[in-house]
MILUMZA-553917 format. One line per field, with one value per residue (C-alpha): residue in three letters; residue number from 0; x, y, z. Coordinates in steps of 0.25 Angstrom, whole numbers, plus 5000, padded with zeros to 4 digits. Layout:
REM MILUMZA-553917
r = c(ALA | ...) .
k = c(NUM | ...) .
xx = c(X | ...) .
yy = c(Y | ...) .
zz = c(Z | ...) .
This chain:
REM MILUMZA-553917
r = c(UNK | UNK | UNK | UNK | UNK | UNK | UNK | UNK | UNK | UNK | UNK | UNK | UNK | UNK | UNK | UNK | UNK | UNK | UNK | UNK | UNK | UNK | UNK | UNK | UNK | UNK | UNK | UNK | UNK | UNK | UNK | UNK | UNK | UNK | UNK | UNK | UNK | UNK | UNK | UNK | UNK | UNK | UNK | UNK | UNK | UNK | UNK | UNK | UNK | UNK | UNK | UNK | UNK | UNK | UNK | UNK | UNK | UNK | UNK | UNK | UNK | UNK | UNK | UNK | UNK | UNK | UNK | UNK | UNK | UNK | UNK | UNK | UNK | UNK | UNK | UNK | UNK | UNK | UNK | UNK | UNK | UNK | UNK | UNK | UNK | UNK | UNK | UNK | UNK | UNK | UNK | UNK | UNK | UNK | UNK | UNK | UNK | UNK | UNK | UNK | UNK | UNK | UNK | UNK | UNK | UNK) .
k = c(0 | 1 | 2 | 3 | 4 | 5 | 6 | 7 | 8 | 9 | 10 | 11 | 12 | 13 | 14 | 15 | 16 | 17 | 18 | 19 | 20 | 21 | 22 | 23 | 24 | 25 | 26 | 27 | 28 | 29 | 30 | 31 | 32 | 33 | 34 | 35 | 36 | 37 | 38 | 39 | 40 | 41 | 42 | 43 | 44 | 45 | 46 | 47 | 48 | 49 | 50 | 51 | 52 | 53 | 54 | 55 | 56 | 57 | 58 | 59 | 60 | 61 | 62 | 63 | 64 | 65 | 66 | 67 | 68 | 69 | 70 | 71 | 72 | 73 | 74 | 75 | 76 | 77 | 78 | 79 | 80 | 81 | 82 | 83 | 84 | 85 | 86 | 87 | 88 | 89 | 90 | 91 | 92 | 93 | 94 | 95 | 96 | 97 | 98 | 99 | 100 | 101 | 102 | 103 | 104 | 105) .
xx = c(5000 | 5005 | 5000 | 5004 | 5001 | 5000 | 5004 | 4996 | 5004 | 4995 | 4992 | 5006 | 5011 | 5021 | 5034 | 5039 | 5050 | 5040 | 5034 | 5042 | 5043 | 5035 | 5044 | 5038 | 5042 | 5046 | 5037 | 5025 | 5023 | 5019 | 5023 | 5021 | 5021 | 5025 | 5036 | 5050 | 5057 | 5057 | 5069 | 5061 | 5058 | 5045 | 5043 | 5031 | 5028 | 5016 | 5010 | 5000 | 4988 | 4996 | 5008 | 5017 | 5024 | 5024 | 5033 | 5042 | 5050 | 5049 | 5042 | 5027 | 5026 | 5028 | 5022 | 5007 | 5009 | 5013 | 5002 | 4993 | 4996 | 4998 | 4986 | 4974 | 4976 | 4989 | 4995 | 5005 | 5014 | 5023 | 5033 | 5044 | 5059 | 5071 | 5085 | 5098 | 5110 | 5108 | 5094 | 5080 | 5070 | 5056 | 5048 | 5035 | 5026 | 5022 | 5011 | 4999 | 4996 | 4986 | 4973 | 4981 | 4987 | 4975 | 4967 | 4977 | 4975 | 4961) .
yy = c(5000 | 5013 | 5026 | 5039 | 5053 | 5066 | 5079 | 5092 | 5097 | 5109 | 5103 | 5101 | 5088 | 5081 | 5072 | 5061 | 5064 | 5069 | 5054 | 5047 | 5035 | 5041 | 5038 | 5025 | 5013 | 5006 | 4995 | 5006 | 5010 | 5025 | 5036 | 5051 | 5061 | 5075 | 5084 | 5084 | 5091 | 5105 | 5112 | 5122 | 5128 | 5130 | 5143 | 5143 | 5156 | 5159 | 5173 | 5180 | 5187 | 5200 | 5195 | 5192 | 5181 | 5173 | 5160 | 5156 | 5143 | 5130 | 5119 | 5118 | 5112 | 5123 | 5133 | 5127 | 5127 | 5141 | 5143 | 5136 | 5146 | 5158 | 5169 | 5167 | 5172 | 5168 | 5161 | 5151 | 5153 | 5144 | 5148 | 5139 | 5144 | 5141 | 5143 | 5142 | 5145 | 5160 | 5164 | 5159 | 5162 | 5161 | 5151 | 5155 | 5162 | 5158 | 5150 | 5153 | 5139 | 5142 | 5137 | 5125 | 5121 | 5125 | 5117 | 5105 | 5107 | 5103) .
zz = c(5000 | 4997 | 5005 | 5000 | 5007 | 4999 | 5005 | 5000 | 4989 | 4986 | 4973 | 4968 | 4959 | 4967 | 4961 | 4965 | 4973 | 4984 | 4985 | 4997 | 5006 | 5018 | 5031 | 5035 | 5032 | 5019 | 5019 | 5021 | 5009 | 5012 | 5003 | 5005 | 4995 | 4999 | 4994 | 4999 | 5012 | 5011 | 5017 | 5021 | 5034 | 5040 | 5049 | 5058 | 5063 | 5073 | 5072 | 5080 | 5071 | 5073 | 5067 | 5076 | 5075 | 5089 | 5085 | 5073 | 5072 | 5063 | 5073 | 5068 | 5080 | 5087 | 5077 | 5081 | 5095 | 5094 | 5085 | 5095 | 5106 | 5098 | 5099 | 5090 | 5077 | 5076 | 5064 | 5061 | 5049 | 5042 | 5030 | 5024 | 5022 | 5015 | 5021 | 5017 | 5026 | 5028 | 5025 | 5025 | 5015 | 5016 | 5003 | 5000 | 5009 | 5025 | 5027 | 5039 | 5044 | 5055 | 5050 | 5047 | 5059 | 5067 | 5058 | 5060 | 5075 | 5077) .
């Protein structure tokens, strides 16, 4: 039997370098398809419906429990960047998770 899982690739056409041996077992069969690791970093920044910024770091983790006792109407942000050795460059624009990891926590 062979199971696959399919990320959301927001309606792109995947090759197949992106379909691999999950980590499980060899003998189970179970393939996921999703694209390769990114070597970007993820920066979560928790604001306050003013603006302020109350927290910033790279654990998700502690993005939502931030988020969760931040004020109401705060949001949690999340943008990707590129680094080489001196700067770090922001690639495409930051992302307002909220609704989603609110919606997650349910």
């Amino acid at each position: 039997m062979l199971i696959v899982t399919v990320a959301d690739t927001g309606g792109m056409t995947m090759s197949k370098e992106f379909i691999t041996l999950a980590h499980y077992p060899k003998e189970s069969n179970l393939y996921t398809i999703h694209p390769q690791k990114s070597d970007l970093i993820l920066f979560y920044e928790v604001v306050e419906a003013e603006g302020e910024n109350t927290w910033g770091g790279a654990d998700a983790g502690q993005a939502i429990q931030w988020l969760t006792h931040a004020p109401v109407g705060s949001r949690l942000l999340v943008s990707a960047w590129d680094s080489d050795e001196e700067d770090a460059h922001l690639v495409g624009q930051t992302l307002d998770i909220t609704e989603i990891v609110r919606a997650a926590s349910l």
